[in-house]
C-alpha positions in Angstrom: 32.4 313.4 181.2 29.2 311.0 181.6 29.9 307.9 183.1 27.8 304.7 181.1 25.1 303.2 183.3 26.3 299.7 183.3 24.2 297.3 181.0 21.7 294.5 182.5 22.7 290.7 181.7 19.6 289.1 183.7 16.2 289.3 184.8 15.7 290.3 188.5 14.4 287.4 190.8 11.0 289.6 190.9 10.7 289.2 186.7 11.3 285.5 186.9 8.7 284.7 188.9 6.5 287.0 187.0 7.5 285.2 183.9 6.8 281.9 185.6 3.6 282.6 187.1 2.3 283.2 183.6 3.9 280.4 181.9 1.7 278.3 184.7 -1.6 280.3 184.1 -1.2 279.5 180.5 -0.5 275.9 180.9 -3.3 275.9 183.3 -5.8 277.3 180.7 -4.5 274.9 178.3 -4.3 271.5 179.9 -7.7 271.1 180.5 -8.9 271.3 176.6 -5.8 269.4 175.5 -7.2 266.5 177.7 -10.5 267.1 176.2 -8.6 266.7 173.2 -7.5 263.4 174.1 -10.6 262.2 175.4 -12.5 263.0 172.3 -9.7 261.3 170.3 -10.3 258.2 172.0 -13.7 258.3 172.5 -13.9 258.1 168.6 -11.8 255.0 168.8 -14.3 253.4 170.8 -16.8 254.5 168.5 -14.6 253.0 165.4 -14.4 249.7 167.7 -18.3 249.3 168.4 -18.7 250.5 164.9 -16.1 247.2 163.9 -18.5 245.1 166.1 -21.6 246.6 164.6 -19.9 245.1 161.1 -18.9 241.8 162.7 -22.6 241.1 163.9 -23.5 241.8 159.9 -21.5 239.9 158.7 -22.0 237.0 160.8 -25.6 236.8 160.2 -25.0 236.8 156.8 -22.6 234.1 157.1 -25.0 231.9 159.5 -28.8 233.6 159.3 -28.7 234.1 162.6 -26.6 236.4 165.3 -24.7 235.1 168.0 -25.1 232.9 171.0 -24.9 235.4 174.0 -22.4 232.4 174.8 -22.7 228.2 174.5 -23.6 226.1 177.3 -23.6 222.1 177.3 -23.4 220.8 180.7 -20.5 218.3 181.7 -21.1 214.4 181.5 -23.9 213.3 183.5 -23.5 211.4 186.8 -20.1 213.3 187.6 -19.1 215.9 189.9 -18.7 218.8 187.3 -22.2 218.1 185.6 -23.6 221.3 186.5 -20.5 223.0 185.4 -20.9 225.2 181.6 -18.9 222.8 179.6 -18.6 225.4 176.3 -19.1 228.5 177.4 -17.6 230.2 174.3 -18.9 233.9 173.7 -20.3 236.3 171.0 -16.9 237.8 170.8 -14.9 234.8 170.2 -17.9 233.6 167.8 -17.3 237.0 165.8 -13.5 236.5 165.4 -13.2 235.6 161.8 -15.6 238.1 161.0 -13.4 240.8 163.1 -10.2 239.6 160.8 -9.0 237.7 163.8 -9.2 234.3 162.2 -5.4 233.7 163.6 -7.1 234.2 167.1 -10.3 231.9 166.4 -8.0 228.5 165.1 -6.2 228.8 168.8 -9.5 227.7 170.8 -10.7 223.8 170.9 -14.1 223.8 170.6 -14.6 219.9 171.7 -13.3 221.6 175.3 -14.4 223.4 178.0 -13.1 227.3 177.5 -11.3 226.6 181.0 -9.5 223.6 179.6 -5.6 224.2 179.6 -6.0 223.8 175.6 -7.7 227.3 175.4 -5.2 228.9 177.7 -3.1 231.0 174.8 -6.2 232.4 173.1 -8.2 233.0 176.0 -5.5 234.8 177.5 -4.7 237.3 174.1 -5.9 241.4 174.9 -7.4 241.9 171.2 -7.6 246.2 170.3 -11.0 246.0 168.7 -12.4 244.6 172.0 -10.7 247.6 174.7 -11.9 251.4 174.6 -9.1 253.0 174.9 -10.2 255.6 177.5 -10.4 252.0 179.7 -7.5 252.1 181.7 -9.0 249.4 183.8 -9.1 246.7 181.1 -5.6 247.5 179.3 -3.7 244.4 179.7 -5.6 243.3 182.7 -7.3 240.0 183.1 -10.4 238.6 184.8 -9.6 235.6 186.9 -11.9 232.3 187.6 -9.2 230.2 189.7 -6.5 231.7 191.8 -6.0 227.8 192.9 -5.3 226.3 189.5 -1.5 226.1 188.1 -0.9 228.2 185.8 -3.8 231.1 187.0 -7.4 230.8 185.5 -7.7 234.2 183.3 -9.1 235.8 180.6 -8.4 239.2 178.4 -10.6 241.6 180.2 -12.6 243.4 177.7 -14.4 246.6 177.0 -18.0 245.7 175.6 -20.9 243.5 176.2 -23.4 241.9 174.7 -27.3 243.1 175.5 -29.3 240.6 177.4 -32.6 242.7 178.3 -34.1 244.5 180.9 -34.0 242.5 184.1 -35.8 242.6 187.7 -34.5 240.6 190.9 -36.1 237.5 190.4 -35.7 237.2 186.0 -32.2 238.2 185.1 -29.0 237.2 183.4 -27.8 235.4 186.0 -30.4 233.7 187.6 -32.5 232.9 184.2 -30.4 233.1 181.6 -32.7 231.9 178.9 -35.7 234.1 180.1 -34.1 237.1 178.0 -36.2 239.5 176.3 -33.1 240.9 174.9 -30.9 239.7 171.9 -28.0 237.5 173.4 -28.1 234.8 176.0 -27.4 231.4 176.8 -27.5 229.5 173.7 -29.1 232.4 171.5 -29.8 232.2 167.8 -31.6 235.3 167.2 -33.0 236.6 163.7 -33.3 239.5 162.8 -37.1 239.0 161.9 -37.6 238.1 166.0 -36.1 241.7 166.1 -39.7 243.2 165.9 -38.9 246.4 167.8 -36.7 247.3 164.7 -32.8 246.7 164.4 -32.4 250.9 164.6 -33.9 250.6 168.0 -32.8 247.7 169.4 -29.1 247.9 171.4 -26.3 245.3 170.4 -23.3 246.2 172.3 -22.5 248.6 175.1 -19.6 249.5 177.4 -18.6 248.7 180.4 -15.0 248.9 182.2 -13.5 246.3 185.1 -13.0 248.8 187.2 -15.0 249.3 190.8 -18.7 249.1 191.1 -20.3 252.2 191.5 -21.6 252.2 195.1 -22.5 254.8 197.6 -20.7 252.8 200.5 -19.2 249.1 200.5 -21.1 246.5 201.4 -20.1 242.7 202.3 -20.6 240.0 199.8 -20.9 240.1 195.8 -18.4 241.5 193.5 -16.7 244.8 194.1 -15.4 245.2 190.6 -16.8 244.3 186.9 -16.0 241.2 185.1 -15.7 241.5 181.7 -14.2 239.2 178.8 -14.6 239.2 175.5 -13.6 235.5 175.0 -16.3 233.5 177.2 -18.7 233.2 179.8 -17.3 231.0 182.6 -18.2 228.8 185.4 -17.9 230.0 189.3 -15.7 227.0 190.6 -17.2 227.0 194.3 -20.7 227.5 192.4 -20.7 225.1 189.0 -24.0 226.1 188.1 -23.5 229.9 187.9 -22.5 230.1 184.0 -21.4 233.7 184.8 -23.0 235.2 182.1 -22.2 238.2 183.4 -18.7 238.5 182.2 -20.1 238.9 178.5 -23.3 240.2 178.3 -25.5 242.7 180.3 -29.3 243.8 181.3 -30.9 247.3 181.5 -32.2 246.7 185.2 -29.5 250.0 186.2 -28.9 252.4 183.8 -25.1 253.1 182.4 -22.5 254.3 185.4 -25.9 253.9 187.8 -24.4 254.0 191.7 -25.2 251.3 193.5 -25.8 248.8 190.7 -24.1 245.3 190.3 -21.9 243.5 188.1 -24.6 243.1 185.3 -25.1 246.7 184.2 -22.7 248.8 182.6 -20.4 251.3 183.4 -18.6 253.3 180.3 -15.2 255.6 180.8 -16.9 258.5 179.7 -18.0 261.1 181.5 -21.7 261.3 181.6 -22.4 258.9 179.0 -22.1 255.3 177.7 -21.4 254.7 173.8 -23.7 251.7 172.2 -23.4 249.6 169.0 -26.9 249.1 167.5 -28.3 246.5 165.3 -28.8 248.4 162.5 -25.0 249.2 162.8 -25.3 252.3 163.9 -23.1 254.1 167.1 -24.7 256.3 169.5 -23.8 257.9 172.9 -26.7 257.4 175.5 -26.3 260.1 178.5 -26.7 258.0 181.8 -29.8 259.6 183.0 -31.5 258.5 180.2 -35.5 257.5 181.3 -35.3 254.3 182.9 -38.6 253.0 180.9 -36.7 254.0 177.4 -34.0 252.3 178.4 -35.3 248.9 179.0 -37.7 249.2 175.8 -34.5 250.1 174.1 -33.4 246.7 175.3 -36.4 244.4 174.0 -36.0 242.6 170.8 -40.3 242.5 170.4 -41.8 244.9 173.5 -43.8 246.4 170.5 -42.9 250.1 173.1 -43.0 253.4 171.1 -39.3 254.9 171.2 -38.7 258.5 171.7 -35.9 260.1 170.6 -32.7 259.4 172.5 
């Protein structure tokens, strides 16, 4: 009589690991486009924000005839210690808020007081969505801070966007001139759009840029390591009273997007290889960061009268 080969209730140690070598090859091969996945999902979000923006400008000029201020300046009573200091300083993005169905936000802020008066510290302090890209880790629930010194902190919701000042140079930028802005925010701006001349389809609004580091080839002493970006305001430097920051809301086209070795005025988008921008027609478009240097600062102008080429 045949005797029954006895029957096999598990995989050998040699199949298992065969099995699980191609379970991680296939989750290998997969991963990368389910992250691409991702990205693109919330690289259309930030498109949707920008494109929320684009409406919010739109609808404010219709409101008032003109866009914007870049941000309010008034300096602080004359004669006293704090004169130099930016006295307003409220941005585009707060300006915007009942236009960007944030009204609730917008009847928070005095606007007879400074932005870094204690009265403004609840809406000053409140991350709003339409404001944060949400492939910006560095800007989710994080805060840019003016005084370490004061009780509570001096902060503000970090931010996502900013507002387009012009092309720049080391002597005539956002910073150092604030009014000398070929752009179409800056300090105290009421831009039309007839003083748009260059056309509102070429003409940049909004662009991105993170909190996260500089982009630098090696570190260097001095300046700021890391973006500062709001949406709420532009704020005084309290060892410096006279430096309106402008810099936390707006920015200039003197480094192109993600640009190494830039500073704190350019931008710097979350997205590989390019940097997604709100024009003033309304339209959203993703610029590549080696754009031309030249078509990016004509791109900037509000009246260069430059020819633009396809971007």
């Amino acid at each position: 009589m045949t005797q029954a080969s006895p029957r096999r209730s598990a995989f050998t140690l040699v199949e298992l690991l065969v099995v699980i070598a191609i379970i991680g090859i296939l989750v290998g091969l997969l991963l990368p486009a389910v992250q691409a996945a991702r990205e693109a999902a919330r690289r259309m979000s930030c498109q949707n924000n920008l494109k929320q923006l684009a409406l919010g400008l739109h609808n404010y000029e219709a409101t008032f005839k003109v866009f914007p201020s870049g941000y309010l300046h008034k300096p602080g009573p004359q004669g006293t210690p704090l004169q130099p200091a930016n006295h307003m300083g409220l941005a585009w993005g707060a300006a915007m808020l009942p236009q960007l169905e944030q009204g609730q936000v917008a009847v928070l802020f005095d606007y007879n007081r400074p932005i870094w008066a204690p009265e403004n510290q609840d809406a000053r302090e409140i991350p709003l969505e339409v404001f944060l890209c949400p492939s910006d880790t560095y800007s989710a629930d994080a805060f840019v801070i003016r005084d370490e010194s004061s009780d509570p902190i001096e902060k503000y919701a970090a931010a996502s966007y900013a507002a387009n000042w012009g092309p720049a140079d080391a002597s005539t930028n956002l910073d150092d001139t604030p009014t000398a802005s070929r752009g179409v925010f800056y300090r105290n701006s009421r831009t039309r759009v007839a003083a748009i001349l260059d056309g509102l389809s070429n003409t940049l609004a909004f662009g991105e840029r993170h909190n996260g580091p500089i982009p630098l080839s090696q570190t260097t002493a001095g300046g700021h390591s890391s973006f500062e970006n709001a949406w709420s305001a532009a704020v005084r430097d309290i060892d410096e009273l006279d430096d309106d920051h402008g810099h936390m809301v707006l920015f200039e086209t003197q480094f192109r997007p993600n640009q190494k070795d830039g500073d704190d005025k350019g931008l710097a988008a979350p997205h590989v290889g390019l940097c997604q921008f709100a024009l003033c027609d309304g339209s959203v478009r993703a610029i590549t960061e080696n754009i031309d240097a030249e078509l990016y600062d004509a791109l900037a102008t509000r009246r260069g009268n430059e020819i633009i080429e396809e971007f």
